[in-house]
VOGU-3710 file (C-alpha; in Angstrom, 3 decimals, decimal comma):
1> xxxxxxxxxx> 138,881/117,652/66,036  142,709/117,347/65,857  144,102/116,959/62,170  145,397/113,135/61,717  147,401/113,843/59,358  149,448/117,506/60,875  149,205/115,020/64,188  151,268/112,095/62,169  153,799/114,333/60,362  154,518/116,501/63,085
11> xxxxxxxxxx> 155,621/112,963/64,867  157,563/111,885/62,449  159,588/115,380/62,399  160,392/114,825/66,611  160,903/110,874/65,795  164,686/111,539/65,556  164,932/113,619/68,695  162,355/111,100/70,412  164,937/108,233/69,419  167,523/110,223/71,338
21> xxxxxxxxxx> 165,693/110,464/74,211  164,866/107,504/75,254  168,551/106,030/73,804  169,499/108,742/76,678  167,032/107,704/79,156  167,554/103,619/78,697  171,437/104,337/79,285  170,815/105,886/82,443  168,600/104,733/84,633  167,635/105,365/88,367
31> xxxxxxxxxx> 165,752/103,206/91,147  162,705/103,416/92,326  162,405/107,010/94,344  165,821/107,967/93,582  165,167/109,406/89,583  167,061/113,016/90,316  169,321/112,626/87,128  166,163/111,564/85,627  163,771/113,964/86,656  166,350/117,107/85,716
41> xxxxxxxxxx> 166,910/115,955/82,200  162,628/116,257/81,851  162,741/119,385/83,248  165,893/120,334/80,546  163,449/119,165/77,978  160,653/121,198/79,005  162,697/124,292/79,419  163,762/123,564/75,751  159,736/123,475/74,677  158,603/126,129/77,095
51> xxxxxxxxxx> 156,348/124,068/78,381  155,423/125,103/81,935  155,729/122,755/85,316  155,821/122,174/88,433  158,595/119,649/90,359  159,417/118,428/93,699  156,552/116,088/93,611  157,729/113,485/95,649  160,954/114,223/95,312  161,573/113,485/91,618
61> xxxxxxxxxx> 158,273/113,849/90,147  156,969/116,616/87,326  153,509/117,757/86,393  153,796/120,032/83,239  150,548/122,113/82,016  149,353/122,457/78,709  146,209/124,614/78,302  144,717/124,637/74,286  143,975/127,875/72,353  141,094/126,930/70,803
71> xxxxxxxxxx> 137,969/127,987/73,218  138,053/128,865/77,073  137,230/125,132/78,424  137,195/124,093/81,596  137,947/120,673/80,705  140,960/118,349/82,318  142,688/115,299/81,577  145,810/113,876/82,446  148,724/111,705/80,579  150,917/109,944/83,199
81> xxxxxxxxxx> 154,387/108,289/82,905  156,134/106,685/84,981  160,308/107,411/85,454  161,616/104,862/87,373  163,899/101,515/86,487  164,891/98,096/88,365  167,748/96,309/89,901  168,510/94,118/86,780  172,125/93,773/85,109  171,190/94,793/81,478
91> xxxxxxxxxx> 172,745/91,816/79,198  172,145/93,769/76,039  174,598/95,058/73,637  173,121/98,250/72,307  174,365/101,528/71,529  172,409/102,874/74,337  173,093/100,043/77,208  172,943/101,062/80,804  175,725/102,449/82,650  174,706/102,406/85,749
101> xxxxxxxxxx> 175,657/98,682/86,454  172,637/96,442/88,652  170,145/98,994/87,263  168,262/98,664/83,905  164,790/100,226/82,233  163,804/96,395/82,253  159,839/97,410/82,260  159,784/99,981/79,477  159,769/103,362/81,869  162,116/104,704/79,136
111> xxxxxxxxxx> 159,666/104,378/76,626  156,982/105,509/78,622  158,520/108,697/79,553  159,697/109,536/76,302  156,505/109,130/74,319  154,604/110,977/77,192  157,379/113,893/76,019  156,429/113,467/72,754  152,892/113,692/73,386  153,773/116,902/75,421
121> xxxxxxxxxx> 155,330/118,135/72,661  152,671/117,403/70,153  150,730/118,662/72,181  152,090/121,575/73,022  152,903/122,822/68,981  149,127/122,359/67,947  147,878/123,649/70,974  145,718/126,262/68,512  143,590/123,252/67,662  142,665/121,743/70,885
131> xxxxxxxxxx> 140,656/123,116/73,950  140,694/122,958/77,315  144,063/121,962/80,127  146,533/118,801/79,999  148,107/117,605/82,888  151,388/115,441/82,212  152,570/113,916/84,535  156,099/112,280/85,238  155,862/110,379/88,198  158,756/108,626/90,402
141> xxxxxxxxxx> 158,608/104,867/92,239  156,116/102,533/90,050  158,124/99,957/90,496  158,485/99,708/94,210  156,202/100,014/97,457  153,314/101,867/98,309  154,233/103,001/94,800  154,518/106,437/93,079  151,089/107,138/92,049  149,391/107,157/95,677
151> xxxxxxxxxx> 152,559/109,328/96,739  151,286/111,804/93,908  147,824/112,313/94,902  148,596/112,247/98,452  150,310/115,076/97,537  148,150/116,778/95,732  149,890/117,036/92,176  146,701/116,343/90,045  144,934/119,142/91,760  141,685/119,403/92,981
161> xxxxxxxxxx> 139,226/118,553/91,648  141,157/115,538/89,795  140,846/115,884/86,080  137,879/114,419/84,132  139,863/111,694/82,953  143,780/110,098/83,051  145,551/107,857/80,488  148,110/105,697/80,349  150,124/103,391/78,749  152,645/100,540/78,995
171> xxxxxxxxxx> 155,119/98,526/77,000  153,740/95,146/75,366  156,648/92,551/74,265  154,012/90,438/73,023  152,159/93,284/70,937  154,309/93,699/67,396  155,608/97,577/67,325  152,852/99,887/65,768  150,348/97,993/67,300  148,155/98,903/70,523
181> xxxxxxxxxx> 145,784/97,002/73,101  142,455/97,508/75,149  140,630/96,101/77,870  137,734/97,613/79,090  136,817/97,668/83,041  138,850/95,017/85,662  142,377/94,540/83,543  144,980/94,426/86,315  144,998/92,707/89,379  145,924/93,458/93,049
191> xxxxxxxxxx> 149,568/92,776/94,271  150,502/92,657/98,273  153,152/91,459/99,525  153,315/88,079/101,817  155,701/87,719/104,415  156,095/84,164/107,075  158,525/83,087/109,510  158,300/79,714/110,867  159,745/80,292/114,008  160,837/76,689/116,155
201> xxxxxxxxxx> 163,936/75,665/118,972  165,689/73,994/115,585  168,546/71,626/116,445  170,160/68,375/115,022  168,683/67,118/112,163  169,151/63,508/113,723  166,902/64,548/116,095  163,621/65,959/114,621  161,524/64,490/117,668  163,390/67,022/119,990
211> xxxxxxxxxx> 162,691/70,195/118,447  160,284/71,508/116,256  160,924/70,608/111,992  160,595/74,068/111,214  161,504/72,724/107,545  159,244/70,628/107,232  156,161/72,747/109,027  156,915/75,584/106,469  156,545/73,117/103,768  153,602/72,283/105,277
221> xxxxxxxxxx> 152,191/75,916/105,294  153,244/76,463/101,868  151,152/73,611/100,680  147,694/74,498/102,944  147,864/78,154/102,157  147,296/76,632/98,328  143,668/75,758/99,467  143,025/79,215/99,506  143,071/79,745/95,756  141,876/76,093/95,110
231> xxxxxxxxxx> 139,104/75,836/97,760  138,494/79,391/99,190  138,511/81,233/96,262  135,181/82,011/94,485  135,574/80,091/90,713  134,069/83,261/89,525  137,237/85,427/90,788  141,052/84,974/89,235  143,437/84,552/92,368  147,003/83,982/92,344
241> xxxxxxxxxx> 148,859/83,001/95,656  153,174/82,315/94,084  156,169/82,310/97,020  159,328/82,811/95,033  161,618/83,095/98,168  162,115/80,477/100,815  165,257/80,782/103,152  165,660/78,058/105,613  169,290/78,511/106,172  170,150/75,444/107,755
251> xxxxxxxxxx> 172,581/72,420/106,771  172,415/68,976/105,653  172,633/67,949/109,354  170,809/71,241/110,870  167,249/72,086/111,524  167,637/75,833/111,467  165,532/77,878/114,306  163,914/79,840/111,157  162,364/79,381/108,197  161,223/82,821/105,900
261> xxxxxxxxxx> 159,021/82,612/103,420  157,759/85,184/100,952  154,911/85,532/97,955  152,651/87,448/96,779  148,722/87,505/96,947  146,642/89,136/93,642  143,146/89,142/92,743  140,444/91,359/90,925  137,946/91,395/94,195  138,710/93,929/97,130
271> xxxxxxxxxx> 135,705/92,069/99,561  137,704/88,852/98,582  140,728/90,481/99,280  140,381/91,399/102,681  138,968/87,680/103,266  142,028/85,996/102,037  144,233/87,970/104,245  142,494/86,833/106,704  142,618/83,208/105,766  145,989/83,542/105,307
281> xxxxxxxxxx> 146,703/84,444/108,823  144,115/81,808/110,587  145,769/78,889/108,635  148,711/79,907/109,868  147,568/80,330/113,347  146,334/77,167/113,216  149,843/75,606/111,969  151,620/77,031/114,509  149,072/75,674/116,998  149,362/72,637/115,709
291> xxxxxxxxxx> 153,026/72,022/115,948  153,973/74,149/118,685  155,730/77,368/116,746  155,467/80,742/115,849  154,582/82,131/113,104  154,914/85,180/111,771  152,741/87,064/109,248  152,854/90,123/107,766  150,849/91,263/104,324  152,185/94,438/103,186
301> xxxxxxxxxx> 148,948/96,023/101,148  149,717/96,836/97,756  148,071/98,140/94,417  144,614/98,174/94,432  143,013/96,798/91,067  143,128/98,577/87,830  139,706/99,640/86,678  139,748/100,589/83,142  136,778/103,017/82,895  134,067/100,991/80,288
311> xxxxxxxxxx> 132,867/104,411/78,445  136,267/106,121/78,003  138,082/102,854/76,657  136,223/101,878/74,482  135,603/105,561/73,259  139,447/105,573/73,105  139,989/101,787/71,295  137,615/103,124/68,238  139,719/106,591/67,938  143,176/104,190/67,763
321> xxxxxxxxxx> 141,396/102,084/64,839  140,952/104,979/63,656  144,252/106,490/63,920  146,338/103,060/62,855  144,159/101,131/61,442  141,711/98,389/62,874  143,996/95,828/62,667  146,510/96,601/64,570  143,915/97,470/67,249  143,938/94,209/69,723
331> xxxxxxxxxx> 141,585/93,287/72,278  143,235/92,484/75,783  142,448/89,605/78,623  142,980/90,536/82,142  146,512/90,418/83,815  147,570/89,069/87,113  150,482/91,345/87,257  149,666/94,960/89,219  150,293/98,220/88,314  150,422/101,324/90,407
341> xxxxxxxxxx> 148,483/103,381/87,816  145,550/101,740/89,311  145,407/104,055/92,304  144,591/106,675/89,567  141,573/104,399/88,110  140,493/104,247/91,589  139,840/108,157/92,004  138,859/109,081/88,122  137,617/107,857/84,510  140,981/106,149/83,440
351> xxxxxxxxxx> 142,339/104,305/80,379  145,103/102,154/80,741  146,626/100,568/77,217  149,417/98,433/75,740  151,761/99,818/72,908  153,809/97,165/71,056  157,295/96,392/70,948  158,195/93,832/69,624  160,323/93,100/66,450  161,331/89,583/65,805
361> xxxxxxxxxx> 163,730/90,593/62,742  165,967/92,783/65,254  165,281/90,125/67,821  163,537/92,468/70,560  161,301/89,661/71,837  162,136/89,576/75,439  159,601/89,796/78,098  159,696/92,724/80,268  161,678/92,490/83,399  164,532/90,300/81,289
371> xxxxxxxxxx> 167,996/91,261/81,571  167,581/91,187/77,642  164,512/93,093/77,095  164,672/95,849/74,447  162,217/98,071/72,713  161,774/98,627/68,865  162,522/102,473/68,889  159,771/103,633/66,619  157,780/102,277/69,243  158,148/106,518/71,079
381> xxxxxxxxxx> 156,702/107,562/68,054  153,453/105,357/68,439  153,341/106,305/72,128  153,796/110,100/71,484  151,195/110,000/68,434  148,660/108,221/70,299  148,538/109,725/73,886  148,556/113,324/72,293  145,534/112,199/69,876  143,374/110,537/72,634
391> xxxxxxx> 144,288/113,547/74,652  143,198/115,821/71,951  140,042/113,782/71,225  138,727/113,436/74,918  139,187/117,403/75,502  137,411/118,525/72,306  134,391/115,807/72,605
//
């Protein structure tokens, strides 16, 4: 078993150097798939560590090995983090604010990556006290379509076989910093994309009886596809059907010839996943039957669910009461919002938890994808320490 206490002052010795790095990462981000500035200062820092890897994984991503000292094991896990930022104009005023203006770490990749570093290094400097190989993996595009983590294993970076188990974590604006949080088996949901066009002759608005209301039937669609959540949908299975985006670019006097629509679709059920997409396209079938249109559909397939494995969680939640104490050990609910990690909890045992960020005296209390979201910076340190002490634990149990 790892020492707790080497584990926790060896952190606090890299805290300072962990501060800088994600001060350095936050005020430079990249999009989705396009991390090369990113991806080169990892590598810098590995270099620095002698910590062996190997790049080019789609494109921008890194998979460094560790391998412990303390008996010839065959056993694998992984630690993934994801690199990548969003197309938000940071409204902060920090020390460490983007530069790159329209791009921001909005969703906490910054602290991600740097406490996966810091679990690397951890890691890496009591590597006489652990046994058998670590996988850490940097990966590019979380944040976009069909998503990093499915590029990775296409690919072939976790090797074959996979390893015996992966973790994760993720940013929790909610969670107070020092704090971390667990949910054992379905915890994320599905996310596809939804795409409509009502498609009609459009004219004068004076005039709706000589042309099809292409307004008015997409306001119609919007409304029926509803039933599918409120109707369709087994009570026993969360479902979430949201359009945020509706352009019918048309004028007070103007029925326009086109009206776009687009949503998204998530649930925790793949059978009733595959249903819904269907019902989604027959209702609009029969709308544009109806009124004499087309329309247009097109689901874009996106994360799967997140499966959080039942044995290794909750194996994991009792080491981090443990390690912090019990009370700052919470107990998730499920999430409607996806995650690519998922893919990974699709192929192997995986753990997927929260760490907390929030301070309300410094007035970090933004949700995540907020022009204004922040991260208290000790919250590294509680990444680093904890992925490098589950890591430890799973390897030498």
């Amino acid at each position: 078993m790892i020492d707790q206490k080497l584990l926790i002052e060896l952190s606090h010795q890299v805290y300072p150097e962990l501060k800088l790095i994600r001060e350095h990462l936050h005020a430079n981000p990249e999009l989705s798939f396009q991390e090369f500035e990113t991806s080169d200062f990892i590598k810098t820092k590995l270099k620095e560590w002698g910590i062996p890897f190997t790049d080019g994984w789609v494109k921008t991503g890194i998979v460094a090995t560790l391998k412990g000292e303390k008996s010839s094991s065959t056993k694998r896990i992984a630690i993934r983090g994801d690199i990548d930022a969003l197309p938000i104009k940071e409204e902060n005023n920090t020390k460490y604010k983007s530069i790159n203006n329209g791009c921001m770490h909005a969703c906490g990749h910054d602290v991600h990556t740097t406490s996966v570093l810091g679990a690397c290094y951890l890691l890496h400097q009591l590597k006489h006290l652990w046994s058998g190989e670590v996988l850490i993996v940097f990966q590019p595009g979380e944040e976009k379509l069909p998503g990093g983590a499915s590029a990775m294993l296409k690919e072939g970076a976790l090797g074959d076989p996979f390893p015996e188990a992966i973790i994760g974590l993720h940013v929790e604006p909610s969670m107070k910093v020092g704090s971390l949080g667990f949910k054992s088996g379905k915890y994320m949901a599905s996310g596809d994309e939804i795409y409509i066009d009502v498609i009609g002759e459009g004219g004068h608005a004076a005039a709706p009886d000589k042309h099809a209301d292409t307004v008015i039937i997409a306001a119609h669609l919007l409304v029926e596809l509803q039933q599918i959540v409120s109707r369709l949908c087994p009570p026993s299975i969360p479902c979430v059907l949201s359009f945020g985006k509706v352009i019918a670019d048309g004028a007070t006097n103007v029925i326009p010839s086109k009206v776009s629509m687009e949503g998204t679709f998530r649930t925790f059920d793949e059978d009733w996943r595959k249903k819904a997409h269907q019902k989604i396209k027959d209702i609009a079938a029969g709308m544009a039957s109806a009124f004499d249109v087309e329309i247009r559909v097109n689901i874009v397939g996106g994360y799967p669910v997140l499966l959080n494995d039942k044995s290794l969680t909750n194996k994991i939640a009792i080491a981090a009461k443990d390690l912090i104490g019990k009370d700052n050990v919470e107990k998730l609910a499920i999430r409607m919002s996806a995650e690519d990690f998922s893919y990974y909890s699709q192929k192997m045992p995986a753990c997927f938890f929260r760490l907390g960020v929030r301070n309300e005296a410094k007035g970090i209390t933004y949700p995540v994808h907020h022009p204004k979201f922040d991260a208290d910076e000790e919250a590294v340190r509680y990444g680093a320490l904890s992925l490098s002490y589950f890591a430890a634990l799973l390897l030498n149990n």
